[in-house]
C-alpha positions as CSV (number, residue, x, y, z in Angstrom):
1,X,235.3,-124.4,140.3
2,X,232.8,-125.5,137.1
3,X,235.2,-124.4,134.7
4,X,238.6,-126.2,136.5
5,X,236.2,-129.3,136.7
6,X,235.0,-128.5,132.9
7,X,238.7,-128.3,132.0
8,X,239.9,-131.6,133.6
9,X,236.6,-133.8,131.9
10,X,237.9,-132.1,128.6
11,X,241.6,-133.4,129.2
12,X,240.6,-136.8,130.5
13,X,238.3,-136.8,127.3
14,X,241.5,-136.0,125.3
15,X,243.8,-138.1,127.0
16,X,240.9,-141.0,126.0
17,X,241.1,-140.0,122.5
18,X,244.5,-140.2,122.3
19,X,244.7,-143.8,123.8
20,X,242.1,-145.1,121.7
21,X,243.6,-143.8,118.8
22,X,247.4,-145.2,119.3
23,X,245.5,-148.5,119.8
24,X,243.8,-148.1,116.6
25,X,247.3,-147.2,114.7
26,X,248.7,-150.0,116.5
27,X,246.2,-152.7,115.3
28,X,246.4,-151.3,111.9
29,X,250.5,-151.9,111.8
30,X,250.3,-155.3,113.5
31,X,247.0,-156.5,110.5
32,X,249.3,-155.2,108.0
33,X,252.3,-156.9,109.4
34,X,250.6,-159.6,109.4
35,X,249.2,-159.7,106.1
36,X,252.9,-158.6,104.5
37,X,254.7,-161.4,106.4
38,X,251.8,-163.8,104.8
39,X,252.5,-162.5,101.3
40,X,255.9,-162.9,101.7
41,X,256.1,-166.5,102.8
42,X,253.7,-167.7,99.8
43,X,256.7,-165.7,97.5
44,X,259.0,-167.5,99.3
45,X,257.5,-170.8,99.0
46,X,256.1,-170.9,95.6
47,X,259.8,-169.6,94.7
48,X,261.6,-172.7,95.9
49,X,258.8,-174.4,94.5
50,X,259.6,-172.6,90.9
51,X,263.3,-173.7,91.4
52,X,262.4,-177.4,91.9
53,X,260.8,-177.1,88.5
54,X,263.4,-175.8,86.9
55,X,266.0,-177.9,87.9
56,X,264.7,-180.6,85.6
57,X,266.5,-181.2,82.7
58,X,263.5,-183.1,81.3
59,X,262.0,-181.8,77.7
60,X,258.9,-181.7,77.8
61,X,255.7,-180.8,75.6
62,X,253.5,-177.8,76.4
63,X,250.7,-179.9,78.1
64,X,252.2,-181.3,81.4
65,X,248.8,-183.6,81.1
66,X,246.5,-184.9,78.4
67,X,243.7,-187.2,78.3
68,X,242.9,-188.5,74.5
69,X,239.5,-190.3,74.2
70,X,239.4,-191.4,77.6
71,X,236.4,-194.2,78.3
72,X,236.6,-195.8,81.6
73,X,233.9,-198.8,82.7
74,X,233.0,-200.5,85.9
75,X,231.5,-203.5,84.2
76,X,228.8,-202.7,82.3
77,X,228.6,-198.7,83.4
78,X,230.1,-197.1,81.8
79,X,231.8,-193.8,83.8
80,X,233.7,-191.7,81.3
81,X,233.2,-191.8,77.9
82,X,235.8,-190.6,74.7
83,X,236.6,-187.7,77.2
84,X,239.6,-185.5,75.7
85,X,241.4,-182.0,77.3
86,X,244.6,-180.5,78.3
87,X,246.4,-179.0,81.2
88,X,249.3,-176.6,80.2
89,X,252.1,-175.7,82.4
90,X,251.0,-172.0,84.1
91,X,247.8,-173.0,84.3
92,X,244.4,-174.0,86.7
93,X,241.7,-176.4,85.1
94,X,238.9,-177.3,87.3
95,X,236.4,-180.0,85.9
96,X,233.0,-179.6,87.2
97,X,230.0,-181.8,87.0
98,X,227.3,-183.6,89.7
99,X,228.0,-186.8,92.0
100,X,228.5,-189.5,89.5
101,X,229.9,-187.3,86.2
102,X,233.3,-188.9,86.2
103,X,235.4,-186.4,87.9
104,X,236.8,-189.0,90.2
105,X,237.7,-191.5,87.7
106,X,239.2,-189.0,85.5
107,X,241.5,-188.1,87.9
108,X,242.6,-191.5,89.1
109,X,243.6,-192.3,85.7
110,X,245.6,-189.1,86.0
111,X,246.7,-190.5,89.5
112,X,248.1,-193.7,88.1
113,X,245.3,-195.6,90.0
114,X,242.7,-196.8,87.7
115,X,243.6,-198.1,84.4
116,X,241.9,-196.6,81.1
117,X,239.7,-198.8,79.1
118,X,240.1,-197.0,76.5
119,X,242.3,-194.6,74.9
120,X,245.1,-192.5,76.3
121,X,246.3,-190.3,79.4
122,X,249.8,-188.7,80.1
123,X,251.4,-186.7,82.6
124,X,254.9,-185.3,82.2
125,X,254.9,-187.0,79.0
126,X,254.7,-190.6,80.4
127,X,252.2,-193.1,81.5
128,X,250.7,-192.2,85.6
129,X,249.9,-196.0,85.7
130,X,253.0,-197.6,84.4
131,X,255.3,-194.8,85.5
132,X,254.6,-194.3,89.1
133,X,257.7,-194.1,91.1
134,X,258.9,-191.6,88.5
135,X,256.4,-189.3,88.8
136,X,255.7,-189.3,92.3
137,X,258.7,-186.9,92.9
138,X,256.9,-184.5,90.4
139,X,253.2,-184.8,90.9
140,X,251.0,-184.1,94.1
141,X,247.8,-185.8,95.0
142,X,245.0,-184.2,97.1
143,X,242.5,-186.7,97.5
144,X,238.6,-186.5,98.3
145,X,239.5,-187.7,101.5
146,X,241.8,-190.1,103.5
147,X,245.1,-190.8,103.0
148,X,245.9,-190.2,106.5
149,X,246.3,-193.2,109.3
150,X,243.2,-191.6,111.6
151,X,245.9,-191.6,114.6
152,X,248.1,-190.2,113.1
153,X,248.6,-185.9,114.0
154,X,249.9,-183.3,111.5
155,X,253.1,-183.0,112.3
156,X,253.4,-186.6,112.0
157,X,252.1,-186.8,108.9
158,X,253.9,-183.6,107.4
159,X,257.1,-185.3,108.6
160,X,256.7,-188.7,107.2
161,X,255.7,-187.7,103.7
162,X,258.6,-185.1,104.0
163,X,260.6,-188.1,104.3
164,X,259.8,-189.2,101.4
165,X,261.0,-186.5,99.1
166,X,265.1,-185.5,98.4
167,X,264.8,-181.6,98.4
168,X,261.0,-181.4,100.2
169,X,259.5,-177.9,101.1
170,X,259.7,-176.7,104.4
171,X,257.7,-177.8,107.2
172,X,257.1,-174.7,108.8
173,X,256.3,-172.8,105.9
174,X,253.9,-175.2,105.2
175,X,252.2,-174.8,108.6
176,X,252.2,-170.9,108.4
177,X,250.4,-171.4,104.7
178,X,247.9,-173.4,105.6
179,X,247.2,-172.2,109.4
180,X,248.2,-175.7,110.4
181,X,249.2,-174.8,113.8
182,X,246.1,-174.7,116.0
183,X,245.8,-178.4,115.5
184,X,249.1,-179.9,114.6
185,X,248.9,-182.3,117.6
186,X,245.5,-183.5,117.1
187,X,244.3,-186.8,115.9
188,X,243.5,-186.7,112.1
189,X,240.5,-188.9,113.1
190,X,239.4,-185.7,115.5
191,X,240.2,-183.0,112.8
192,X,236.7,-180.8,111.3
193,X,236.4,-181.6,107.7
194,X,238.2,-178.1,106.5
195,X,241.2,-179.0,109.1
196,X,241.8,-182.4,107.3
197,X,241.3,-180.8,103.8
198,X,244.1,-178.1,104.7
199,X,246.4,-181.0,106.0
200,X,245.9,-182.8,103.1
201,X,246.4,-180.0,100.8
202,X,249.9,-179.5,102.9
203,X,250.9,-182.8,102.1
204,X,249.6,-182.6,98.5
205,X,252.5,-179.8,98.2
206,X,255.4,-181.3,100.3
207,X,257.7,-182.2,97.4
208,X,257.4,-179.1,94.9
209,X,255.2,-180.5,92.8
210,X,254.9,-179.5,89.1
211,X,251.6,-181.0,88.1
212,X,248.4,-180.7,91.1
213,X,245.6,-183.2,91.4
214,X,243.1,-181.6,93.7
215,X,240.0,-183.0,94.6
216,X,237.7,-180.6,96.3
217,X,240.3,-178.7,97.7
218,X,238.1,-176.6,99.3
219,X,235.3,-178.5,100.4
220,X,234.3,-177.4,104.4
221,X,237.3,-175.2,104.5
222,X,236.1,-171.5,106.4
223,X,236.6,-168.2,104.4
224,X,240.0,-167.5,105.7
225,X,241.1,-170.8,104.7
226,X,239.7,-170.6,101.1
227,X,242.2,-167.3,100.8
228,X,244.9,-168.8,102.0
229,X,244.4,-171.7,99.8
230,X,243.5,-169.7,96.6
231,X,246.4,-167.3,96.7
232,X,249.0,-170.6,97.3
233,X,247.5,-172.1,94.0
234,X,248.0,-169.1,92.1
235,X,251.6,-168.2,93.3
236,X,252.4,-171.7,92.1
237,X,250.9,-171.3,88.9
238,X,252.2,-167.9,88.3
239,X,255.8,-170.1,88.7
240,X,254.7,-172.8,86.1
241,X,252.9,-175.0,87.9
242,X,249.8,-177.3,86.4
243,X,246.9,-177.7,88.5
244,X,243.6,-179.9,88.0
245,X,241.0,-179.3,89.8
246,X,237.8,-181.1,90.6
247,X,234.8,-179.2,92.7
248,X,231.4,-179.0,93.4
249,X,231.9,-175.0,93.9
250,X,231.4,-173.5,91.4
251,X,232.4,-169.7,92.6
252,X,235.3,-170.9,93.8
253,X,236.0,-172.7,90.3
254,X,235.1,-168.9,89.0
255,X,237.8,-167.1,90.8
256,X,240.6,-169.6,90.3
257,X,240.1,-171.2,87.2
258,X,241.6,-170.4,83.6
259,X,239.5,-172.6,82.3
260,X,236.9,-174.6,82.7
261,X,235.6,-178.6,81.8
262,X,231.9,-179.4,82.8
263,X,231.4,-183.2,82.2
264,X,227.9,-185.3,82.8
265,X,227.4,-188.6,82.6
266,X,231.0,-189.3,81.7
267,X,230.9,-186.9,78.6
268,X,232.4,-183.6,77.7
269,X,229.4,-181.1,77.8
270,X,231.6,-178.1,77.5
271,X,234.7,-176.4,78.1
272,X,236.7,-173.2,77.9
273,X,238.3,-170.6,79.5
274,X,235.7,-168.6,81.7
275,X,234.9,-165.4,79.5
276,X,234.6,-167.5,76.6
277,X,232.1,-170.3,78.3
278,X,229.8,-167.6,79.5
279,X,229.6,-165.7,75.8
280,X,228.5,-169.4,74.4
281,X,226.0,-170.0,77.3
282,X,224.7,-166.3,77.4
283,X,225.5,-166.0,80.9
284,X,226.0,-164.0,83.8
285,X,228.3,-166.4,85.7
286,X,229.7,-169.8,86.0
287,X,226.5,-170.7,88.5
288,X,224.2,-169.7,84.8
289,X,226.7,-171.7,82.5
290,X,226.4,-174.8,84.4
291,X,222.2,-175.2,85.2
292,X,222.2,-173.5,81.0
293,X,224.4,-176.9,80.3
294,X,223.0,-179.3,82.1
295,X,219.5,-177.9,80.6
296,X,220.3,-178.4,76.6
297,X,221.6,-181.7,77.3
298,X,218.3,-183.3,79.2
299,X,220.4,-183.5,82.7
């Protein structure tokens, strides 16, 4: 009798096993799934994306936007001053620099929204602030925030500025990207911070861009989120896209960036691409490079 009972606390101990470990397998295959059906949707989108770009028949130069001796005053402040850089085609530029450096002025002259005073910006080749309604087919716009009627849901919002676009990417894959979904029916007013960020990054991508103004794309978004967001951006580069970049995050500028502008004051303090930056600073990282900046210039 001990060793029949022995015997059937060894099988049940087996038979245990064996279910725990087909539920293991099983996990595994669905995570991996999962993750393949993920990588294959960002191909597919940044794809069609690619073939928007190429459809153009429009000759352009090998900077899809340059800013020559920008200044830019409010009066007597002055906000951006004699700033000049590049963004190629195939590329990610963030600009970096404290509350106040010029960031956001620098990109709404980009945008088309705010006027230089002095000297020169182009995107695509043309004038953003005379050229609007030609470039807002070929440009998308992520801004700090807003943008969005605070009643307004997701889905109404993805729709409506789909409707605004001749061949615009697809909803759904948008949705999937992003992780849209657990909210799409909820009030942009009632959104967390990252939820209206990943929204507005969606909307930001709804008509193929070529050319990318983020601002703080990644600002309260969770870790997941930041994934998600960083491998979309570099699929579309890989396919030819130019992307700009403005942050506060600095490791986040460090994994996705090809190079780097860090402005203060309104002034260029330094830029370059990220190995090169840290050789002139002497520094471990992009976190060293910046306070090392800020520091030989009195900031």
């Amino acid at each position: 009798m001990p060793e029949r009972g022995c015997q059937n606390v060894a099988q049940r101990a087996l038979a245990g096993c064996r279910n725990i470990t087909q539920r293991a397998l099983a996990g595994c295959r669905n995570i991996t799934q999962r993750a393949l059906a993920g990588c294959q949707l960002v191909s597919s989108f940044v794809e069609r994306a690619n073939n928007r770009m190429m459809e153009s028949n429009h000759t352009l130069n090998k900077y899809a936007a340059q800013v020559s001796n920008l200044s830019i005053a409010y009066g007597s402040k002055q906000a951006v001053r004699q700033l000049s850089f590049q963004v190629g085609f195939s590329e990610i530029v963030a600009i970096l620099g404290p509350n106040g450096a010029g960031k956001t002025s620098t990109m709404e002259s980009l945008e088309g929204y705010k006027q230089p005073t002095q000297g020169t910006v182009t995107v695509l080749d043309m004038d953003p602030a005379k050229n609007q309604v030609k470039l807002a087919a070929q440009v998308g716009v992520m801004l700090q925030q807003g943008g969005v009627y605070p009643a307004m849901n997701p889905l109404q919002a993805l729709k409506l500025f789909s409707s605004y676009y001749e061949t615009p990417a697809k909803i759904d894959d948008l949705i999937s990207l992003l992780s849209l979904d657990e909210f799409l029916k909820t009030p942009y007013r009632k959104l967390s911070g990252g939820e209206q960020k990943k929204l507005l990054l969606a909307l930001s991508l709804i008509g193929n861009p070529k050319v990318l103004f983020l601002d703080e794309p990644t600002a309260g978004v969770d870790f997941e989120g930041r994934l998600a967001i960083r491998k979309l951006l570099v699929g579309l580069k890989e396919r030819g896209a130019a992307i700009l970049l403005a942050t506060h995050e600095l490791n986040e500028a460090e994994k996705i960036a090809d190079r780097i502008i860090i402005i203060n004051h309104g002034e260029l303090i330094a830029q370059g691409d990220i190995q090169s930056i840290r050789s002139q600073y002497d520094a471990r990282d992009l976190e060293e490079v910046y306070q090392k900046s800020m520091y030989d210039r009195g900031n």
